[in-house]
Biotite code that builds the C-alpha atoms (Angstrom):
import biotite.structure as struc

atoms = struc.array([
    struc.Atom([95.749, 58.692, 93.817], chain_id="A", res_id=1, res_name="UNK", atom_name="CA", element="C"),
    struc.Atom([95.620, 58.909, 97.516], chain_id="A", res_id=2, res_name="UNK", atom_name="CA", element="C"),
    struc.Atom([99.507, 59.649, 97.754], chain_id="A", res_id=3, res_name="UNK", atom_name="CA", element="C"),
    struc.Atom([99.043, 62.668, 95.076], chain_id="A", res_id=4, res_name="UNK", atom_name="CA", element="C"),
    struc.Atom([96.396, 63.974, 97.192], chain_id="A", res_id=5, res_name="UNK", atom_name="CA", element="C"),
    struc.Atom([98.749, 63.213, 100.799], chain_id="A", res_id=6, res_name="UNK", atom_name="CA", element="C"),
    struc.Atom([101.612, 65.321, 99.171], chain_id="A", res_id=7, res_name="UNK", atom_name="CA", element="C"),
    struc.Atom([99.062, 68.138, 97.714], chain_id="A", res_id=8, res_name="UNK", atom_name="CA", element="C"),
    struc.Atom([97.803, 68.239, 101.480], chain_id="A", res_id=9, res_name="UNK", atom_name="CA", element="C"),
    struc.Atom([101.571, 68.336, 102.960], chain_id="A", res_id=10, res_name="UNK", atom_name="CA", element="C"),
    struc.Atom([102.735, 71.053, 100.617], chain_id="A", res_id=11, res_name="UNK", atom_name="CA", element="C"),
    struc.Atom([99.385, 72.847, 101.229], chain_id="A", res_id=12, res_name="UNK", atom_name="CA", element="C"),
    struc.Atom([100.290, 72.453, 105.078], chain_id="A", res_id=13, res_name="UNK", atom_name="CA", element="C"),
    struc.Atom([103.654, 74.184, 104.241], chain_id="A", res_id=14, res_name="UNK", atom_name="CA", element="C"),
    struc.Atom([102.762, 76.408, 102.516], chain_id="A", res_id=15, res_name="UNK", atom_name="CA", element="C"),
    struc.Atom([100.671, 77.803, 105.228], chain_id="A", res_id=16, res_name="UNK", atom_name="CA", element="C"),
    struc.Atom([103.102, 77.615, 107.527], chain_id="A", res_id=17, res_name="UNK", atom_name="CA", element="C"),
    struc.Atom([105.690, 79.624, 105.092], chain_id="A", res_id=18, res_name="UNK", atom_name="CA", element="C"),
    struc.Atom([102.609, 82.266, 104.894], chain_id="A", res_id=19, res_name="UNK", atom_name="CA", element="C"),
    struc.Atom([102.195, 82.673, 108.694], chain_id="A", res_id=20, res_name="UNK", atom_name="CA", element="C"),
    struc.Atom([106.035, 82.586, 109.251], chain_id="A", res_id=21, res_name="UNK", atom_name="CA", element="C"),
    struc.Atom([106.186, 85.357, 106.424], chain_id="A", res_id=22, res_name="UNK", atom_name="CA", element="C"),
    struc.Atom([103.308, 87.742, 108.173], chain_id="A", res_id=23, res_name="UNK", atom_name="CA", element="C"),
    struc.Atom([105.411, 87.277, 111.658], chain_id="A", res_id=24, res_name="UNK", atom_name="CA", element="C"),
    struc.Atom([108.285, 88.558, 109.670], chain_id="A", res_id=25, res_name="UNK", atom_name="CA", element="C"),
    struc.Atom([106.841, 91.278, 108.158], chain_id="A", res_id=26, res_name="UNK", atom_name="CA", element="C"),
    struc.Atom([105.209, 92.464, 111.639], chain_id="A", res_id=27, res_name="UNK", atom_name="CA", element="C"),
    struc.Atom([108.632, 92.409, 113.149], chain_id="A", res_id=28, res_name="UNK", atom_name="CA", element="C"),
    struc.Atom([110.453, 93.978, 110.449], chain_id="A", res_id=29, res_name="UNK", atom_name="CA", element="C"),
    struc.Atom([107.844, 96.749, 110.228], chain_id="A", res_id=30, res_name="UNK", atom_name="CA", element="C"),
    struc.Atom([108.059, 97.442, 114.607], chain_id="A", res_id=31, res_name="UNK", atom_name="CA", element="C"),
    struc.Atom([112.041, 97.283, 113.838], chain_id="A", res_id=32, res_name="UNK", atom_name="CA", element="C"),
    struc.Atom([111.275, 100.104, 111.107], chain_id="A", res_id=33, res_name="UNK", atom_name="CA", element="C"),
    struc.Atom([109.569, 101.816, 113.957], chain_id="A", res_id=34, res_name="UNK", atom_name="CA", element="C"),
    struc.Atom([112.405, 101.767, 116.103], chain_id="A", res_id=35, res_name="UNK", atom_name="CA", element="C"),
    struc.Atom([115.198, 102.541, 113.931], chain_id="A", res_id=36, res_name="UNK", atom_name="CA", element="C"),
    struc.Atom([112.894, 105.440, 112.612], chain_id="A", res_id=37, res_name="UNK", atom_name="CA", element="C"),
    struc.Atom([112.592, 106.795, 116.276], chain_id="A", res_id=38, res_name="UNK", atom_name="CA", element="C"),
    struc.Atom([116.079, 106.276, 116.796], chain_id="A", res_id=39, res_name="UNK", atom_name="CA", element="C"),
    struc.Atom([117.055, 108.600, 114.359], chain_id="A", res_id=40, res_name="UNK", atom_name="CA", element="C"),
    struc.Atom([114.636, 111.017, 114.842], chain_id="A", res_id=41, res_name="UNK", atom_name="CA", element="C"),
    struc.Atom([115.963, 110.836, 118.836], chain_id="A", res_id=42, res_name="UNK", atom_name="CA", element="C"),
    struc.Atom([119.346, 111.501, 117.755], chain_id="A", res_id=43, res_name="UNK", atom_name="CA", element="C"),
    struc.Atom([119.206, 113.995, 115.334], chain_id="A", res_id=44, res_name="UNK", atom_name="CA", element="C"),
    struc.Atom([116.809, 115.841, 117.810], chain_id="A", res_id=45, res_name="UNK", atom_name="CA", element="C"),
    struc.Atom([119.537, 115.705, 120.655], chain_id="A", res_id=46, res_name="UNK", atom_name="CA", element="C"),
    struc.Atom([122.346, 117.043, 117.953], chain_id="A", res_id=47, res_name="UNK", atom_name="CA", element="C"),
    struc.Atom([120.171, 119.597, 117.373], chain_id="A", res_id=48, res_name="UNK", atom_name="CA", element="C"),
    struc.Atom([119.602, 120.575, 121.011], chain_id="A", res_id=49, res_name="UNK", atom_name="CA", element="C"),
    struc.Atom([123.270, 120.415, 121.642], chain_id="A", res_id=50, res_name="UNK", atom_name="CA", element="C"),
    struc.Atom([124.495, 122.448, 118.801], chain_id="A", res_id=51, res_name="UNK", atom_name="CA", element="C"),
    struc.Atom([122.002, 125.300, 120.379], chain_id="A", res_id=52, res_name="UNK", atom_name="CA", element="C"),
    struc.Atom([123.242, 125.162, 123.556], chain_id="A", res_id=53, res_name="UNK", atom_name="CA", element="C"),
    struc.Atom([126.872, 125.360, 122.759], chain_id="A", res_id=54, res_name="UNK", atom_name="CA", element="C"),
])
């Protein structure tokens, strides 16, 4: 009995870990969203402003 409830409290552990690891990657991916998104928007701005000054 206690090495059921040792393994229960390991995967338990992990499984927090995986959910915290999981949040951090979702923050990043969504600031690396951001960026891309501004990116493009920079660039297609700059075309933009070139093709009317040519």
């Amino acid at each position: 009995m206690a090495v059921s409830n040792i393994i229960k409290s390991d995967n338990m552990e992990l499984l927090e870990q995986l959910q915290t690891e999981n949040q951090l990657l979702l923050e990043e991916n969504k600031k690396l969203n951001d960026t891309v998104g501004w990116m493009h928007d920079t660039i297609w701005r700059l075309v933009r402003k070139q093709q009317t000054e040519s």
